[in-house]
C-alpha positions in Angstrom: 78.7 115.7 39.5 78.8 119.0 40.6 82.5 120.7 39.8 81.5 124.7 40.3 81.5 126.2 43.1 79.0 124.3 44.4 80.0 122.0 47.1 79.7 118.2 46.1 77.9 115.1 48.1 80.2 113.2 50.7 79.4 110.6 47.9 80.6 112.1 45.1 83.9 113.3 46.4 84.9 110.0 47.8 84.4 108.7 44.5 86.0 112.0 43.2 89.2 111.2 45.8 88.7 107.2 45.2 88.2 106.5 48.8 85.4 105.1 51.0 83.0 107.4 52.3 83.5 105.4 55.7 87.4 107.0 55.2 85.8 110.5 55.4 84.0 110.0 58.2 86.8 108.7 59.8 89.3 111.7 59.0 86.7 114.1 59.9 86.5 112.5 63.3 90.0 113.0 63.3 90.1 116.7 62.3 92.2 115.8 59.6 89.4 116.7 56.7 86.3 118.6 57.9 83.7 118.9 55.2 83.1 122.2 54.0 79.6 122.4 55.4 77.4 120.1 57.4 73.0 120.3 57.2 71.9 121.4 61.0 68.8 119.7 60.3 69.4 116.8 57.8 73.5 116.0 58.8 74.0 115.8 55.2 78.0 116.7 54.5 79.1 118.0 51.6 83.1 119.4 50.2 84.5 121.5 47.7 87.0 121.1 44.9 89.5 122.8 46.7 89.6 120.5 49.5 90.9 117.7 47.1 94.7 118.9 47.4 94.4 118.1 50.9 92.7 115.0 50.3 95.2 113.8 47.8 97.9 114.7 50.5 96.6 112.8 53.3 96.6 109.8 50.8 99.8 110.8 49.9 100.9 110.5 53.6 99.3 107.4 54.4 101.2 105.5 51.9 104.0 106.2 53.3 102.8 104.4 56.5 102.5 107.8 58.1 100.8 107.6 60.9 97.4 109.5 61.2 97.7 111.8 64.2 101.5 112.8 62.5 100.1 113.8 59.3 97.7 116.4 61.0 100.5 117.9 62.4 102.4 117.6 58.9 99.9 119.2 57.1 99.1 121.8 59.6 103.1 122.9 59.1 102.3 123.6 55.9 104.8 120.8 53.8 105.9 121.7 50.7 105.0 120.4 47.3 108.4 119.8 47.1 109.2 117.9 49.9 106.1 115.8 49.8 107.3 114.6 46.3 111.2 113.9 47.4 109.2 111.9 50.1 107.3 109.7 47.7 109.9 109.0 45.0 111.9 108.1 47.7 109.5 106.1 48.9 109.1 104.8 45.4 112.4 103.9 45.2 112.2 101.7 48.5 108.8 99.5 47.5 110.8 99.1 43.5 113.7 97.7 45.8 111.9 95.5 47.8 109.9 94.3 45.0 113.0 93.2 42.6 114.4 90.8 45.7 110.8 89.6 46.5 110.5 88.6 42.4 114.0 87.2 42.5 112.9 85.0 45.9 109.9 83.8 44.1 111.7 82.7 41.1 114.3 80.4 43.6 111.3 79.1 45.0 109.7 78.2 42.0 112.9 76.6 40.5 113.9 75.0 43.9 110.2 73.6 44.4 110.1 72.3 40.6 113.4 70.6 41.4 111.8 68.6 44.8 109.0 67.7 43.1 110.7 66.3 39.7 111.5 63.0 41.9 107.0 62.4 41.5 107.1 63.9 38.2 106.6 62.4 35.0 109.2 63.7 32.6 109.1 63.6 28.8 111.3 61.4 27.7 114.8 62.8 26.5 115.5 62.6 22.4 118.7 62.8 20.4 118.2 64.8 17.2 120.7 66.1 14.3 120.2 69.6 14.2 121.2 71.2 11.0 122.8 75.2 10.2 120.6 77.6 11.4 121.3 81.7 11.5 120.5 83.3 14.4 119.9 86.8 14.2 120.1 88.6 17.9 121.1 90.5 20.5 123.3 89.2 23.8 123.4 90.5 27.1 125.4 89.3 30.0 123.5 87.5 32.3 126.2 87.4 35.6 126.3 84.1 37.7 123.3 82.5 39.0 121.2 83.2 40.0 119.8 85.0 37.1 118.2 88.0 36.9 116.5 87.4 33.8 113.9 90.8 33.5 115.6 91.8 30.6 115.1 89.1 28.6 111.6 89.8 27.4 112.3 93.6 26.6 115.0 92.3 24.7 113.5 89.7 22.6 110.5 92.6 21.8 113.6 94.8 20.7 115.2 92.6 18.3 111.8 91.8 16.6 111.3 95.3 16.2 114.4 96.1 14.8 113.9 92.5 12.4 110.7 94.0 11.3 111.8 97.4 10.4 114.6 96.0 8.4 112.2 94.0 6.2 112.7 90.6 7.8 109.9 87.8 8.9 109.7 87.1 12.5 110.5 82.8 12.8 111.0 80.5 15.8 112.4 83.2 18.9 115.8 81.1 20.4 117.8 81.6 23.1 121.1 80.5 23.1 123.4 80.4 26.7 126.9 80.1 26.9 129.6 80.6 29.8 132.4 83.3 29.6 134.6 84.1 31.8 132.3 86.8 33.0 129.1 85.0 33.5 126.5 83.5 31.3 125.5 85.6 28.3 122.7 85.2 26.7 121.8 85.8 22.7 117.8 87.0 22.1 116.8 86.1 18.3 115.0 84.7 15.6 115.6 82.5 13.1 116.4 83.7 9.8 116.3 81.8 6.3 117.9 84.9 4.3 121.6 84.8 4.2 121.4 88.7 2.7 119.1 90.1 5.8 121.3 92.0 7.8 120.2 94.4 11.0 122.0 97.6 12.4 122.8 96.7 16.1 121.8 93.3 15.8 124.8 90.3 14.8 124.1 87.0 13.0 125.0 83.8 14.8 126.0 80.8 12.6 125.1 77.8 14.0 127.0 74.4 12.9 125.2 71.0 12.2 125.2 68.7 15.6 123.8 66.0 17.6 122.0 67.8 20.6 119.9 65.8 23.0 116.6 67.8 23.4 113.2 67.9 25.9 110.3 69.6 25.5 109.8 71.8 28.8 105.6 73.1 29.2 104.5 75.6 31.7 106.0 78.4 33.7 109.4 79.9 32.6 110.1 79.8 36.5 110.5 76.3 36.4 112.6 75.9 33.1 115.8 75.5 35.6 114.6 72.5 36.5 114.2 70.7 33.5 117.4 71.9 32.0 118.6 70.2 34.8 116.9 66.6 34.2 118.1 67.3 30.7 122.3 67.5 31.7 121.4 65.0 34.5 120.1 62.5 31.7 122.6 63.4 29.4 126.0 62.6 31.7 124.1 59.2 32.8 124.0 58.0 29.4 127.4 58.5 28.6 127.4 62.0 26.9 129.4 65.2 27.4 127.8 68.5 27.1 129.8 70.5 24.4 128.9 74.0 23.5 126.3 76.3 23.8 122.8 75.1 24.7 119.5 76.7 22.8 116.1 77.5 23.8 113.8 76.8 21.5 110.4 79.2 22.1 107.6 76.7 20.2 104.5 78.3 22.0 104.6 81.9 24.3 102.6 82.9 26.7 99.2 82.1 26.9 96.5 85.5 26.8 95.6 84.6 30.7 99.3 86.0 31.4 99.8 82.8 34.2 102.8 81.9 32.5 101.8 78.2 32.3 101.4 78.3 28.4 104.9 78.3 27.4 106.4 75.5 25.6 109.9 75.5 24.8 112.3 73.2 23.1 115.7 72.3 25.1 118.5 71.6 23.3 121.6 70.5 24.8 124.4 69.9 22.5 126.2 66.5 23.4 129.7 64.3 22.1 130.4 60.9 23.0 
């Protein structure tokens, strides 16, 4: 590719600009980008380096659903660097917006859609177990009231192994465990740890007591967790049992390399008297 002086091919500087060379065309036709010469005799086009800042801004424009005929007459006021940038992180700020309440719809969805179609689904069945002391070493963050926004879960759980690791520690079983306060639901991040004398700056250790739980093992997209935790409770107060203290998540299998979400498989565990 030909960076001097030299002009370039209409080829190589939409590759250059990563658009289409039908998109030059089209904003020549428009006056908005003229190439920097044109053959008399062959109609071959070709640009310079320099007209990439313009190219760039036109882009730049566009994505802000600027519309065509306006960003000539943008440009040809001569907008600031400056001005151009408040417009995009602005804009920025707007599509980061609309994306968090488009993830938090699609996570309702998910959870209301797993809940409809649990009434054809073939749930594992529900199992009492003894669970015996375990230390949990985490961190907990205040999760509000439903419905969650759980985004910082994963950060979180990748902080506290970090910190595990650099203290010396082994990385076991990740659990979650969830419990009500008066402000909301708070969730603890951490791993299991076997060694009574590990201790981690900014992380606490959570002691947990022998009980009888009643557990279910939930497979596929975290999404859809909600529902089974609620087939678990359901099952649990129609048997008889009362749901006392806080209830764990179990993390047996993570994420599968295809990043779908549908290889997850976590243990419930619902703590239960009666």
């Amino acid at each position: 590719m030909r960076l001097g002086g030299q002009g370039m091919k209409i080829g190589e500087f939409a590759r250059l600009g990563q658009v289409s060379v039908r998109m030059l065309r089209h904003y020549e036709s428009l006056e908005l980008l003229i190439p920097q010469e044109v053959d008399r005799f062959s109609g071959h086009r070709s640009y310079s380096v320099a007209q990439l800042s313009r190219l760039n801004r036109i882009m730049a424009l566009s994505s802000l659903g600027i519309a065509l005929k306006r960003i000539g007459v943008l440009l040809d006021s001569e907008l600031s660097t400056g001005r151009l940038v408040d417009m995009l992180i602005l804009r920025r700020q707007q599509l980061q917006t609309e994306q968090a309440v488009v993830t938090a719809s699609l996570a309702e969805i998910e959870f209301r859609l797993a809940l409809i179609e649990r009434t054809t689904m073939s749930f594992p069945d529900c199992v009492i177990k003894k669970l015996p002391t375990e230390r949990i070493i985490g961190s907990t963050v205040l999760l509000g009231d439903p419905p969650f926004d759980t985004s910082e879960i994963g950060p979180l759980f990748d902080k506290v192994a970090g910190q595990i690791r650099e203290a010396g520690g082994d990385l076991h079983l990740g659990v979650g465990l969830y419990s009500d306060s008066e402000s909301g639901t708070e969730v603890t991040c951490g791993y299991r740890s076997n060694s009574a004398d590990l201790q981690v700056a900014d992380l606490k250790t959570t002691e947990l007591t022998p009980c009888t739980a009643a557990t279910l093992i939930h497979e596929g997209p975290m999404s859809r967790i909600g529902a089974s935790w609620q087939h678990l409770s359901e099952w649990c107060l129609n048997q008889g049992y009362s749901l006392n203290g806080p209830c764990r998540e179990i993390y047996l299998e993570e994420e599968d390399a295809d990043g779908d979400g549908s290889g997850w498989m976590v243990e419930l565990q619902q703590p239960i008297t009666g």
